[in-house]
C-alpha positions, -999 to +999 in steps of 0.1 A: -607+326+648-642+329+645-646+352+616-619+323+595-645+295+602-674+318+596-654+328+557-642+294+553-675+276+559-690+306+536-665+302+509-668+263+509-713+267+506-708+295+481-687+266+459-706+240+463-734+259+452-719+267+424-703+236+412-742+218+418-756+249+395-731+241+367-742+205+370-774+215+357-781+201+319-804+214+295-837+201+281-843+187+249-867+220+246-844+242+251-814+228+230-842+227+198-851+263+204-818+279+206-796+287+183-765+264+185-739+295+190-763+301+224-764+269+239-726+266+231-719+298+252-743+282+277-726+248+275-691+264+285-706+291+312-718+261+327-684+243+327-668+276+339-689+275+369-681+236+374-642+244+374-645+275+398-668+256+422-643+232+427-617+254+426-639+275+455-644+241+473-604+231+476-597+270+485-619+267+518-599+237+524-571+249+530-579+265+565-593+233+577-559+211+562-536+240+585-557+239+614-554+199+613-521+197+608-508+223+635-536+223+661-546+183+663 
């Protein structure tokens, strides 16, 4: 039981960490100094790592939903 809370609180850090780094924007600097083919591919990386985040984030959840429903 341990090691499930220890992976599920893991899992759920490791996608919020990742949905909060795809939140991230770029700077005016940045967009004027790349090419626009770049910050596309940056633009949808980013969005990528949003969705799988989430995705990460609603994964972990599931433990927590089981152990509610059955054990409370």
């Amino acid at each position: 039981m341990q090691y499930l809370v220890f992976f599920t609180v893991l899992i759920f850090i490791s996608g919020l960490s990742s949905w909060i780094s795809g939140t991230a924007e770029m700077t005016p600097e940045v967009r004027k100094n790349l090419p626009p083919e770049d910050i596309e591919s940056i633009h949808e990386e980013l969005k990528q790592r949003r969705y799988w985040g989430q995705l990460l984030m609603i994964i972990s959840m599931f433990p927590v939903m089981i152990y509610l429903c059955f054990y409370l």
